[in-house]
N, C-alpha and C positions, 0 to 999 in steps of 0.2 A: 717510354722505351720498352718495358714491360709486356703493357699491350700488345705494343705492334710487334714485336717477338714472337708472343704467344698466339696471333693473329697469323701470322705467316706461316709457323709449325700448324697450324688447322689448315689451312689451303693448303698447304702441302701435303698434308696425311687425307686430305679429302680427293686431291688428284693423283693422289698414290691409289686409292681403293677406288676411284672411279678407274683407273688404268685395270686393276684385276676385275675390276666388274665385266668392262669391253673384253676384257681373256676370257670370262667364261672361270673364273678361281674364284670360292669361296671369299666374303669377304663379313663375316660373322653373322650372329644369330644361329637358330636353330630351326627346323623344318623337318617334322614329322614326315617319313617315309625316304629320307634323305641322311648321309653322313659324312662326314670330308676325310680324307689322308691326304700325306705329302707327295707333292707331285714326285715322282721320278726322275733322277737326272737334272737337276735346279741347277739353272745357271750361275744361281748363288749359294751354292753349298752350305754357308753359314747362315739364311735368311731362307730356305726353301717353302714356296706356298702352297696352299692348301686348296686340294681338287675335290669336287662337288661329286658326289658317286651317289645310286639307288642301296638303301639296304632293302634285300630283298624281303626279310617279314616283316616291315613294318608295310614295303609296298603293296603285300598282298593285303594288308587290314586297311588301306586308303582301299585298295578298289571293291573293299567286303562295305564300308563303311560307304559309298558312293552308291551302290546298287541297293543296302540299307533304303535310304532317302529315297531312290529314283522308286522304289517300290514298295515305297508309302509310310517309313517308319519316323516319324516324329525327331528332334535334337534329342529329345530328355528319352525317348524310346531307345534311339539308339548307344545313347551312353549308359543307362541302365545297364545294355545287354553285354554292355563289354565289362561294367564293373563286376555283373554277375559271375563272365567268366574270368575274375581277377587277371584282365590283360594290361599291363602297365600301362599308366597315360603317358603322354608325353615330357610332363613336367613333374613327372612322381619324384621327390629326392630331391628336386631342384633346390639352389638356395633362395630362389623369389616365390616360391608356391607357397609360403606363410604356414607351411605347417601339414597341407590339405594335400586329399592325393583322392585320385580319381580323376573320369571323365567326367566333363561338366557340356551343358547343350552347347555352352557357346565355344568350347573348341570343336563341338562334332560345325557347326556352321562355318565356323573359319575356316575350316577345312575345305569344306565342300564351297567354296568362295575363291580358294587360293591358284592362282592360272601358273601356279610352280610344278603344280602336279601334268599340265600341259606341254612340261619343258622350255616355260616363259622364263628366266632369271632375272628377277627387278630389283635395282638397286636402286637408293635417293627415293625413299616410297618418302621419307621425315626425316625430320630433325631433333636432337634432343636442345634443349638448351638451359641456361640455368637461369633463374630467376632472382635477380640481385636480391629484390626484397626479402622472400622467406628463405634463400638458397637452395630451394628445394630444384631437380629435376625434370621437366614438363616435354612430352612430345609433339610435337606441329608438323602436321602435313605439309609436304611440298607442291609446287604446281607441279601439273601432270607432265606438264613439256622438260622438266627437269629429270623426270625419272631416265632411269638407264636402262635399259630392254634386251636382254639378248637370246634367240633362238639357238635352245640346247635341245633337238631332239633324242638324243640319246639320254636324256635322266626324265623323258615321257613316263608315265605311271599312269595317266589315264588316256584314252582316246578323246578324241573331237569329240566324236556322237555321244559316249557315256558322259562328257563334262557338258555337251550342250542340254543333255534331258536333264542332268542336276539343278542348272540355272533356269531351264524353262520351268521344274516344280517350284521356284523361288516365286518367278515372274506369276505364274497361279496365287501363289498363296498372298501375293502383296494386290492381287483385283479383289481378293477376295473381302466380305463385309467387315469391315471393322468398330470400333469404338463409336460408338454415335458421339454427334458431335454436341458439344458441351459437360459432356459427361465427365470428372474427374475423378482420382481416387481422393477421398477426406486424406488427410494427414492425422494422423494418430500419434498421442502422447507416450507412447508405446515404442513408436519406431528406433530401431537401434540401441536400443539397451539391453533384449533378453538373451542370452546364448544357452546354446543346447546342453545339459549337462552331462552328455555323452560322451559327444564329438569336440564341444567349445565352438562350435560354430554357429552362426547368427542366427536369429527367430526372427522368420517373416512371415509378412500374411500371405498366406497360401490359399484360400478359399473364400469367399465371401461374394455378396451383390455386389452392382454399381453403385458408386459413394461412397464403400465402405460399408454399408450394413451387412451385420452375421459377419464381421471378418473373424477366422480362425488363426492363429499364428501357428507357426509347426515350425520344425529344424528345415533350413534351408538344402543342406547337404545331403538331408535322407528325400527330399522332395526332386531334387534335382540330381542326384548324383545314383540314389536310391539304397536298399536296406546293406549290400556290400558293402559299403564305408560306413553309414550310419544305422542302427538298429533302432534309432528312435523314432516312431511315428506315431507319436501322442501328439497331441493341441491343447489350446483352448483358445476360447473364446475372446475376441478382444474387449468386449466391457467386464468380463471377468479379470481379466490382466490389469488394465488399467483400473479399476474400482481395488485392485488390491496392493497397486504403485502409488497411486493417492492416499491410502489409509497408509501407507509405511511411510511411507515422506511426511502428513499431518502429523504423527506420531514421533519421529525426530525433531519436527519444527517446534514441537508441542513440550519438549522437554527444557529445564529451566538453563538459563545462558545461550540458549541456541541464534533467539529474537537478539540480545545484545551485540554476540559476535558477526552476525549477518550486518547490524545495523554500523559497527565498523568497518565491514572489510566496502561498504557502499559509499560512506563517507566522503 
């Protein structure tokens, strides 16, 4: 009885916000270059919803950040230059941004991806659901015929022409030559254990051949975000890292009761 209670309050709260979706009314998340207030005049005084409006400066750095791309500047080029001129990102303060602040490449691409800035409004893009076994969270894409669609030209921020030259420099760069085929990166004994001691933030390989030879590890944050957030751009080498994660690990293994206590907790 439980269930089907709790089953019926989600169909109902899903066709309550697919109903504000068809209105054209905010129905949560957030969208850089965008803000919501309360509608005026709510026919429910005690329940009034929440209207989709343009803020104007963040619209003007969507169409700084668009014209960035169309003429030629890189994800990591363009978030560099906003971090340089310490312009807030989107999720600075957030409580899910884990700590990090700054622009990162992959919201300058979301962005320049998002058909919200065309005055499209899509609702039912996914699903959250929970996973009995670990009860963790997980997202799942909906089919497309599901999604909800509605033509808002008045929260327009980009035009046709400037969103069709952004996706046509996408459509270039994905003909263009990539990875030869069979080639992988090695997996390194390295990976995911070092952080930056500046920032606290993760040590990746950032340079190196294919397969992994001459890889360099560096702070991820100051590679990708660049020196405004992060001040560290030192490396090293990855046989140097690993020849010195080996020699620390034999050297705790190597102490007396170590070999005992392992060989119980295997038992």
């Amino acid at each position: 009885m439980n269930d089907a209670f709790l089953e019926m309050v989600r169909a109902e709260t899903h066709r309550g916000m697919e109903g504000r979706a068809l209105s054209g009314f905010a129905t949560g998340g957030r969208c850089f270059g965008y803000a919501t207030r309360k509608e005026e005049n709510p026919p429910d005084r005690d329940h009034p919803r929440s209207e989709v409006a343009i803020d104007d400066e963040q619209a003007k750095l969507v169409v700084r950040i668009f014209r960035m791309w169309i003429d030629g500047a890189s994800f990591k080029a363009i978030a560099v230059t906003l971090n340089n001129e310490c312009i807030a990102a989107p999720h600075d303060g957030g409580t899910g941004n884990k700590g990090n602040r700054g622009w990162v490449p992959t919201t300058i691409r979301a962005m320049l991806l998002n058909e919200r800035y065309l005055g499209k409004l899509t609702w039912n893009k996914s699903t959250w659901i929970k996973d009995r076994a670990t009860g963790k969270r997980r997202q799942v894409a909906n089919p497309r015929e599901e999604w909800v669609t509605v033509d808002r030209p008045d929260l327009r921020i980009i035009d046709e022409d400037t969103f069709a030259d952004a996706q046509a420099r996408f459509s270039r760069r994905r003909k263009g030559p990539g990875r030869p085929a069979g080639i992988t990166r090695r997996p390194s004994v390295c990976s995911g254990l070092f952080k930056c001691g500046v920032c606290g933030g993760s040590m990746t390989a950032i340079s190196g051949k294919q397969q992994g030879k001459y890889r360099q590890y560096g702070c991820t944050t100051h590679y990708s975000r660049g020196s405004a957030i992060c001040a560290n751009g030192m490396t090293i080498s990855e046989t140097k890292a690993s020849e010195a994660l080996i020699a620390e690990v034999k050297k705790v293994l190597s102490q007396p009761g170590v070999a005992d206590d392992l060989a119980v907790l295997f038992e």
